[in-house]
C-alpha positions as CSV (number, residue, x, y, z in Angstrom):
1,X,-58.9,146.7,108.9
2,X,-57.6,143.8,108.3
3,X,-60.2,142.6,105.6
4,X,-59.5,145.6,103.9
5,X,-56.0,144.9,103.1
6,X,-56.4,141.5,101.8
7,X,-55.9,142.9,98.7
8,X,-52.2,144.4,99.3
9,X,-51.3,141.0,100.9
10,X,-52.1,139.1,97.7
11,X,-50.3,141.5,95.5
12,X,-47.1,141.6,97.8
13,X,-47.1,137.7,98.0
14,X,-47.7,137.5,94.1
15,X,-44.5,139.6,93.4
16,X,-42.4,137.6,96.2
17,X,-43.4,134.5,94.2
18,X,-41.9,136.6,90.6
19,X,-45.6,136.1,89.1
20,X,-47.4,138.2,86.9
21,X,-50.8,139.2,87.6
22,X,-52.1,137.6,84.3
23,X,-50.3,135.0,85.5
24,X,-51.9,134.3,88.6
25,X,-55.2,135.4,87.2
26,X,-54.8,132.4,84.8
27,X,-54.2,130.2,87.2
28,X,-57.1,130.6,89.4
29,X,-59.6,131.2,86.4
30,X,-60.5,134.7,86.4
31,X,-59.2,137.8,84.6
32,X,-56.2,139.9,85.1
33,X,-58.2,143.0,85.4
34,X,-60.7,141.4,88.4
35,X,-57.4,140.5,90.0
36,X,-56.1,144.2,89.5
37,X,-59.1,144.8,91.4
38,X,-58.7,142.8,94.2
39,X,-55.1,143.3,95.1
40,X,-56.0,147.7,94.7
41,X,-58.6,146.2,97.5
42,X,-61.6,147.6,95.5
43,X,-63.5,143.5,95.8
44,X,-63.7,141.9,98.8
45,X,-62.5,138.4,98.5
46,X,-63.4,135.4,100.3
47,X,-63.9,131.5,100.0
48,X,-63.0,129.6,97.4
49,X,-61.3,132.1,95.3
50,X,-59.2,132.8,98.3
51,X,-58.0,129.8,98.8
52,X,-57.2,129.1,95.3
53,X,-55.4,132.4,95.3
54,X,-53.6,131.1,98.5
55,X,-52.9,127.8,97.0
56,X,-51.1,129.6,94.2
57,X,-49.1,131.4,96.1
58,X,-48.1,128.5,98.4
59,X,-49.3,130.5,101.6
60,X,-52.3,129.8,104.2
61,X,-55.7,131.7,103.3
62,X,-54.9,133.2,106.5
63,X,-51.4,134.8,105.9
64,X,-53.5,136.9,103.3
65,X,-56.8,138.0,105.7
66,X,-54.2,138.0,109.1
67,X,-51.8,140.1,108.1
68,X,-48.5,140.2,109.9
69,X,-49.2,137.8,112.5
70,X,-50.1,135.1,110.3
71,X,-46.9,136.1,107.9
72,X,-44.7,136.0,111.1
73,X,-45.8,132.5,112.2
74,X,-45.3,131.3,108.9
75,X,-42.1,132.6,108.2
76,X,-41.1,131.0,111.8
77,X,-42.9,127.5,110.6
78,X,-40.2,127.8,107.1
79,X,-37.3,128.8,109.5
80,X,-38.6,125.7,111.9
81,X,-38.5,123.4,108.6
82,X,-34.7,124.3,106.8
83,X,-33.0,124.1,110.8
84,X,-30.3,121.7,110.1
85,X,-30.1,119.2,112.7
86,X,-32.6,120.9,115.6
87,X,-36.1,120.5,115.9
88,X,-38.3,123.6,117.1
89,X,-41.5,123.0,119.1
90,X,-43.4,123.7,115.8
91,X,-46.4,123.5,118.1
92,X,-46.2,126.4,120.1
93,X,-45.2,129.2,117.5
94,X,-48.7,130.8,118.2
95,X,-47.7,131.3,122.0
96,X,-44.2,132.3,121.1
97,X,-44.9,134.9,118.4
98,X,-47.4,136.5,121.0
99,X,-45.6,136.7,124.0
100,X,-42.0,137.4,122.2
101,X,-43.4,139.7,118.9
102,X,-39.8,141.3,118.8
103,X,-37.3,138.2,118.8
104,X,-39.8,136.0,116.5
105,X,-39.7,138.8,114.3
106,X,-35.9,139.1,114.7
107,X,-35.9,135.2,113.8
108,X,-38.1,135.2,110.7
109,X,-36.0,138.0,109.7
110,X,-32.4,136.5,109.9
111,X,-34.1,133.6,107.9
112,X,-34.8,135.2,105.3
113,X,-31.1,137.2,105.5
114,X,-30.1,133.5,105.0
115,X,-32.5,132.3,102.2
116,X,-30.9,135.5,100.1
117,X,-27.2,135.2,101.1
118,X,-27.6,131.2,99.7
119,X,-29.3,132.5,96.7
120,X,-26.3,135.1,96.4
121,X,-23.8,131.4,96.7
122,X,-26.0,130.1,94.2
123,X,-24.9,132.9,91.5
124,X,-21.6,134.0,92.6
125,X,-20.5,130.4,92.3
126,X,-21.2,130.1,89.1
127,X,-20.1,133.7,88.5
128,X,-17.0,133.2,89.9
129,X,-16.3,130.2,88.4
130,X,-16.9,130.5,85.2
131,X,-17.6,134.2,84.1
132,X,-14.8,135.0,80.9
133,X,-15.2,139.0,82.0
134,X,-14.4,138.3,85.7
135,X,-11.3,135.7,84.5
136,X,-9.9,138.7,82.4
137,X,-10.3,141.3,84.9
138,X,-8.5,139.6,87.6
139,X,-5.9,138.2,85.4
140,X,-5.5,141.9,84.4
141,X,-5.2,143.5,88.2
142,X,-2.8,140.2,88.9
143,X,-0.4,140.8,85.8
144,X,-0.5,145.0,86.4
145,X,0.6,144.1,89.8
146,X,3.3,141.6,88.9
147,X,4.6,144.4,86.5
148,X,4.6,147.1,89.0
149,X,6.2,144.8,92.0
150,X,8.9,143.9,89.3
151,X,9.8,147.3,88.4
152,X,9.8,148.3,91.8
153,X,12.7,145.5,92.9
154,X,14.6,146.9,89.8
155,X,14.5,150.1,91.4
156,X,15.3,149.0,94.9
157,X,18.5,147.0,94.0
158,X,21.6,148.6,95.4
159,X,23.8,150.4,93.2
160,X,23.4,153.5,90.9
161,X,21.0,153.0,87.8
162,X,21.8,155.1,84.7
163,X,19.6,158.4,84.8
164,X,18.2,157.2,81.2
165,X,17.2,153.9,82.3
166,X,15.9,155.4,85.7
167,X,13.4,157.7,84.1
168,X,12.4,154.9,82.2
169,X,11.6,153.0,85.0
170,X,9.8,155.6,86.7
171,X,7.9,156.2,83.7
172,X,6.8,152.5,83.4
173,X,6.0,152.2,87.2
174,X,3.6,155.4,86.9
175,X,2.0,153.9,83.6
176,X,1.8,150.9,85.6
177,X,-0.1,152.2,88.5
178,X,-2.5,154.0,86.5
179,X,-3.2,151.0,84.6
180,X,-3.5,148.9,87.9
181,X,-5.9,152.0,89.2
182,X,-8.5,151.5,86.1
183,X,-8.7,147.9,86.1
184,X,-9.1,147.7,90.1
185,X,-12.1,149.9,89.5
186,X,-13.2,148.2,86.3
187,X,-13.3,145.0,88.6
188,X,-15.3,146.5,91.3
189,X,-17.9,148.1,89.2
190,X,-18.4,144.9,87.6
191,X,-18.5,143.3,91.1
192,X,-21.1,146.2,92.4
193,X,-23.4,145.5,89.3
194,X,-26.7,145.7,90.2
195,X,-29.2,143.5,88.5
196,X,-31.7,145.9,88.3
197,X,-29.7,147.7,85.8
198,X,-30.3,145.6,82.9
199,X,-27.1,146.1,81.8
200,X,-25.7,142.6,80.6
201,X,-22.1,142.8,80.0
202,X,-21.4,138.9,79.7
203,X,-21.1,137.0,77.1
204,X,-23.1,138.1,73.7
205,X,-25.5,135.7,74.1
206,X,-26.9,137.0,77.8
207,X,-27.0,140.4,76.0
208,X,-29.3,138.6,73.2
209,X,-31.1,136.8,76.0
210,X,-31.6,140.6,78.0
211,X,-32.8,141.9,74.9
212,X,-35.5,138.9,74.7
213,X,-36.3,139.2,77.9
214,X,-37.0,142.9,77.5
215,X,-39.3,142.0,74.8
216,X,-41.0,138.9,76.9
217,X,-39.5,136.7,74.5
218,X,-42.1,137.6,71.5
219,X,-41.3,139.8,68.6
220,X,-44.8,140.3,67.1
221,X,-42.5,142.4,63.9
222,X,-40.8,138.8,63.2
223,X,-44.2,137.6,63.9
224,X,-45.2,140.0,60.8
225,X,-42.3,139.1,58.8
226,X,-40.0,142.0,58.9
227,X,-36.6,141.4,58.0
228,X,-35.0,138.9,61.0
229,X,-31.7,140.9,60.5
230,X,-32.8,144.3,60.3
231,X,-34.3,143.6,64.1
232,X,-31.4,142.4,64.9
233,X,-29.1,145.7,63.8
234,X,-31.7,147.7,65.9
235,X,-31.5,145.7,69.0
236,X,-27.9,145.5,70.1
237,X,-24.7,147.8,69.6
238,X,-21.9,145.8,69.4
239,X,-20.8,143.6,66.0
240,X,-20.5,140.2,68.2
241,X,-23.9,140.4,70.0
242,X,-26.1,141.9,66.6
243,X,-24.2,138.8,64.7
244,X,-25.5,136.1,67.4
245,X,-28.7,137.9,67.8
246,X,-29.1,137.8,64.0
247,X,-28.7,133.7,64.0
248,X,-31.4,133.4,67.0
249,X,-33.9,135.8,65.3
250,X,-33.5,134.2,61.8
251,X,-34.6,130.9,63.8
252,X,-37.1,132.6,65.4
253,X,-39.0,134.3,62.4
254,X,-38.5,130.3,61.1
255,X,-40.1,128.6,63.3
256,X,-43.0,131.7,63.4
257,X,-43.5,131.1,59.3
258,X,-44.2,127.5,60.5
259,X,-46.0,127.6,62.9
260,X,-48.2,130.8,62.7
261,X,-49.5,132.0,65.8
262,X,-53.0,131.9,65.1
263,X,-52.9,128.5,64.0
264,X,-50.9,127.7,67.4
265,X,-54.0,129.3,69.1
266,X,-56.5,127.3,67.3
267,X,-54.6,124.0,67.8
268,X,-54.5,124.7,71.4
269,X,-58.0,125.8,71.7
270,X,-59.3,122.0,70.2
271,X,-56.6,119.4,72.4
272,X,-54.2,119.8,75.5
273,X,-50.9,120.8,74.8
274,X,-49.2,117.9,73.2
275,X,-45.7,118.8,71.3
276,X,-45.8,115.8,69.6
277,X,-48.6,116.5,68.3
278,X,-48.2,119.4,67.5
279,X,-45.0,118.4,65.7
280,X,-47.4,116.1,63.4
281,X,-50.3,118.9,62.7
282,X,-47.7,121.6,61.8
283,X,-45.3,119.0,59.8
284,X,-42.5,120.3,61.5
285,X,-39.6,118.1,63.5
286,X,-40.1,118.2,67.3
287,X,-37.3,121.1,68.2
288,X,-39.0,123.4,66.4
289,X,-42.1,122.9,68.5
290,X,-40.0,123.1,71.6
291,X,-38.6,126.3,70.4
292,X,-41.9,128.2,69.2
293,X,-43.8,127.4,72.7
294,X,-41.0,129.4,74.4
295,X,-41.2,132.1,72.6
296,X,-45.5,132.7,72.5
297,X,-46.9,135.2,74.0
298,X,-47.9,135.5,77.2
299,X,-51.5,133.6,77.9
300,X,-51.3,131.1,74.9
301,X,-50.3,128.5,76.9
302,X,-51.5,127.6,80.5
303,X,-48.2,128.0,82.3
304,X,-45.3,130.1,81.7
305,X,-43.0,128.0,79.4
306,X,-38.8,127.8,80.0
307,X,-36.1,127.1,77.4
308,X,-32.7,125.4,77.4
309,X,-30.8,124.8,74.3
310,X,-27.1,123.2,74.6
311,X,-24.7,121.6,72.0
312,X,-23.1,118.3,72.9
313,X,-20.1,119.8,74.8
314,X,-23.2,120.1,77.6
315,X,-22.8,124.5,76.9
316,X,-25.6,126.3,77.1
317,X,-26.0,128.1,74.2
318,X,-29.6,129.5,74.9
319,X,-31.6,129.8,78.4
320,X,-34.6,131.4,78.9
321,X,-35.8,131.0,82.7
322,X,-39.1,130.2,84.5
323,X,-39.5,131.1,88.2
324,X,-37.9,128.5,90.1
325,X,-35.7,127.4,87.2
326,X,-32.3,127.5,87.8
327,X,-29.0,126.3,85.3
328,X,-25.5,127.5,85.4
329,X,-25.2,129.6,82.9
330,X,-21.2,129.0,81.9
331,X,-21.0,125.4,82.1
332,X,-20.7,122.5,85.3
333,X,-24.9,121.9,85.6
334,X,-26.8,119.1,86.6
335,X,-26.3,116.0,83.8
336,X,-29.2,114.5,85.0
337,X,-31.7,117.8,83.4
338,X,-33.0,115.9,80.2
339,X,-31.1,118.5,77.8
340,X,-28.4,116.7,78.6
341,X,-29.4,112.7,78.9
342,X,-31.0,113.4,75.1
343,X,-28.3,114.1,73.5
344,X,-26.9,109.8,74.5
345,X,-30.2,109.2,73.1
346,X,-30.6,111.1,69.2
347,X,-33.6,111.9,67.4
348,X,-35.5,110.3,71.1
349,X,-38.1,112.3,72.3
350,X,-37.8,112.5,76.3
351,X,-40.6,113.5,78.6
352,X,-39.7,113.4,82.2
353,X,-41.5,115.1,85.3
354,X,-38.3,116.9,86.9
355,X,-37.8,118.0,90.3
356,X,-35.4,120.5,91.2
357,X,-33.9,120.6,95.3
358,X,-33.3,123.5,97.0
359,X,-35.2,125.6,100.0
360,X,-38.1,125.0,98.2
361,X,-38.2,122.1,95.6
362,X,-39.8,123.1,91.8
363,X,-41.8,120.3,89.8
364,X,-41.7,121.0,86.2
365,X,-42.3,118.7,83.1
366,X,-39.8,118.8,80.4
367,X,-39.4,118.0,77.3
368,X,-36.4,117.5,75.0
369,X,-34.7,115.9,72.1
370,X,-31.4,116.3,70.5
371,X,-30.6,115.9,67.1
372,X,-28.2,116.9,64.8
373,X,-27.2,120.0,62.7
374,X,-27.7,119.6,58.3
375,X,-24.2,118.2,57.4
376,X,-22.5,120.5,54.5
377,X,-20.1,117.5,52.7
378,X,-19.6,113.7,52.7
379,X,-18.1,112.5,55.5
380,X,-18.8,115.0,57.4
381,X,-19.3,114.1,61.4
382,X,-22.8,115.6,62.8
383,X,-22.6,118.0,65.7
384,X,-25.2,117.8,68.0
385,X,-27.9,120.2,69.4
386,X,-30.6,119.4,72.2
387,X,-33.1,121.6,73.3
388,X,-35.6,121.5,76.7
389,X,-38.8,123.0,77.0
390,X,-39.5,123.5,80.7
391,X,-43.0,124.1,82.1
392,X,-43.9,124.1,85.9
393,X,-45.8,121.8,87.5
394,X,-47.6,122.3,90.8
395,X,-50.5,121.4,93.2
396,X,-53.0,118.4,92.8
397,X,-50.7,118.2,89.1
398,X,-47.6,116.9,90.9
399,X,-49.3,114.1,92.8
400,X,-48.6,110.4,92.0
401,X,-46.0,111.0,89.2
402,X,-42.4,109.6,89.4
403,X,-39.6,112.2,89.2
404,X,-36.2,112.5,88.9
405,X,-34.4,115.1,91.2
406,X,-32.3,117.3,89.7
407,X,-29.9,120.1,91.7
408,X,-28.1,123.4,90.0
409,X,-24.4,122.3,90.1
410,X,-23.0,119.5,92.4
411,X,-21.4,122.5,94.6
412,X,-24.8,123.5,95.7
413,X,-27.2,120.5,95.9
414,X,-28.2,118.9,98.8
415,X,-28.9,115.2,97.2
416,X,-27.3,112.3,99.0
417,X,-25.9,109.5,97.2
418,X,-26.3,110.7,93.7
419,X,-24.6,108.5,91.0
420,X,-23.9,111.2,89.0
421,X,-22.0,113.6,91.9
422,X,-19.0,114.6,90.6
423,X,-17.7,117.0,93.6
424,X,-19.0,117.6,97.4
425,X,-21.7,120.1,98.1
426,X,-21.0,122.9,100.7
427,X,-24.7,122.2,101.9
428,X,-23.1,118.6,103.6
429,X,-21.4,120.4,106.0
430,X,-24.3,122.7,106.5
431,X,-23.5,125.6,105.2
């Protein structure tokens, strides 16, 4: 029985990890539909190609042929690894997962309650910090309030108030209270969002970046040449989001005319991904080459490819995330991500192999360069834009190479002495 369900282990693990089944097909060299295949449990699966499917997944070849036992013991061994400040008797999780099923399931279980409450911290801080919607809607409830407990002292003072002035009061109270009633729901639906909705209502450019991601970030009409702001009237309802979708698309089918995608293709087929080189064969500057990659198809290149684009105020003005890549998305990241030590260094390419802390620390390579926008007269001082292509790095590929470690915001990263620190973390006092 077990055997048999190897195949349902591998394709539960593989959405855990956020990967795509192309994805992980890729990645241990054989097709998408023989993986299909294998995780419906219609091929047996067994030596090497296990392992490398286990490798890929970060798991023992035995959490996917053991089943729960093995998933148990391993979730204990994580648990075992992120205790602050107690060491478990790693060595005898075998015994106490088979005499005590119940509480060792009990324990894996509250450790993962606590891996997705820290993931909840990691978002709400910058939500709540940051988020222009949130800011509004509490300064709305706060200023209703203020109105209503105002008018309510009026009316509470001793003495008679004119009938006339009264009503009026009464009137404004009511208005007051209704308005106080909307908002206070406004405020909680946005609070009780789910992110399975899809429905962005940030900024304009998260509901540009939904509709990309909708799309997997490849617009084969723009691809075709069709008009970049016709797509961009279709895509998104309101003025403000079809007007910054419009500038991100016009970029897009720019970088496409280019650097055509068969071309891309071809150039990738004959050398290793190089952007530099790529820059040279396509006689285009280096951004653009940062830009297209992100925005290929899936399966053109080897590993799934991440974006980040900020002007030289440090805001991001475009983010397109990777599994395991993480930013702020209003402001207060890391200063040590390359997006950001480019722009002290213009017109510089930077490669650096980056490592981001956390539960489980990401390798990725980036690359990045900042340079600045066409000036329009004389005199003119250049604004700045940098822009980060991000692609992950792991196994044997991470081995031997220097990297600099990198953490979300200062409020959540759990590096010691970093230079460029600028407020505690909530992790230092174990939280």
């Amino acid at each position: 029985m077990r055997d048999t369900l190897t195949g349902s282990r591998i394709r539960e693990r593989r959405q855990i990890s956020g990967l795509r089944q192309a994805q992980l097909a890729r990645q241990v060299g054989i097709s998408a539909s023989y993986l299909n295949l294998i995780e419906h449990n219609r091929r047996r699966i067994g030596g090497k190609l296990l392992v490398d499917i286990a490798a890929a997944l970060s798991v023992e070849p035995s959490v996917l042929t053991q089943g729960v036992e093995a998933t148990l013991i391993a979730a204990l061994r994580e648990a075992a690894a992120d205790a602050v400040g107690q060491k478990a008797e790693v060595e005898a999780l075998d015994e106490f997962a088979g005499r005590f099923p119940g509480w060792a399931a009990v324990l894996a279980q509250m450790h993962r309650r606590v891996v997705s409450l820290e993931r909840t911290v990691e978002t709400l801080s910058d939500r709540l910090t940051h988020d222009p919607h949130l800011a509004a809607s509490m300064h709305e409830v706060l200023s209703t309030a203020a109105a209503i407990r105002s008018t309510a002292a009026i009316l509470a003072e001793p003495g008679e108030i004119d009938a006339e002035w009264r009503d009026r009061f009464h009137r404004n109270l009511h208005q007051d209270a209704e308005r106080l009633a909307e908002s206070s729901k406004a405020l909680v639906a946005f609070l009780d969002e789910s992110e399975n909705t899809g429905d962005k209502r940030g900024l304009p450019m998260e509901e540009v970046e939904a509709f990309l991601e909708r799309r997997g970030y490849h617009l084969p009409e723009l691809e075709e040449g069709q008009d970049a702001a016709e797509v961009a009237q279709n895509a998104l309802t309101s003025s403000t989001s079809r007007s910054v979708a419009r500038q991100v698309l016009m970029r897009y089918s720019s970088d496409a005319k280019a650097m055509p995608l068969s071309k891309i293709q071809a150039a990738l087929e004959v050398e290793a991904f190089d952007p530099l080189k790529l820059s040279v064969r396509f006689s285009v500057d280096l951004p653009t080459v940062l830009r297209r990659m992100a925005f290929l198809p899936e399966g053109v290149l080897p590993r799934p490819a991440g974006l980040a684009i900020c002007d030289s105020s440090g805001s991001i003005l475009f983010f397109k995330p990777i599994p395991g890549f993480a930013m702020p998305r209003h402001g207060e990241a890391c200063p040590l991500w390359p997006v950001f030590s480019a722009l002290s260094r213009p017109l510089v390419p930077i490669q650096k192999r980056v490592t981001l802390l956390g539960r489980t620390p990401a390798n990725f390579d980036c690359f990045a360069i900042s340079w600045p926008q066409p000036a329009t007269e004389f005199g003119q001082e250049p604004v700045y834009r940098s822009a980060m292509l991000v692609l992950p790095v792991d196994g044997p590929e991470t081995a031997g190479r220097p990297s600099v470690e990198v953490g979300t915001s200062c409020r959540i990263c759990p590096r010691k002495g970093c230079e460029a620190r600028r407020e505690p973390s909530i992790l230092s006092e174990g939280f």
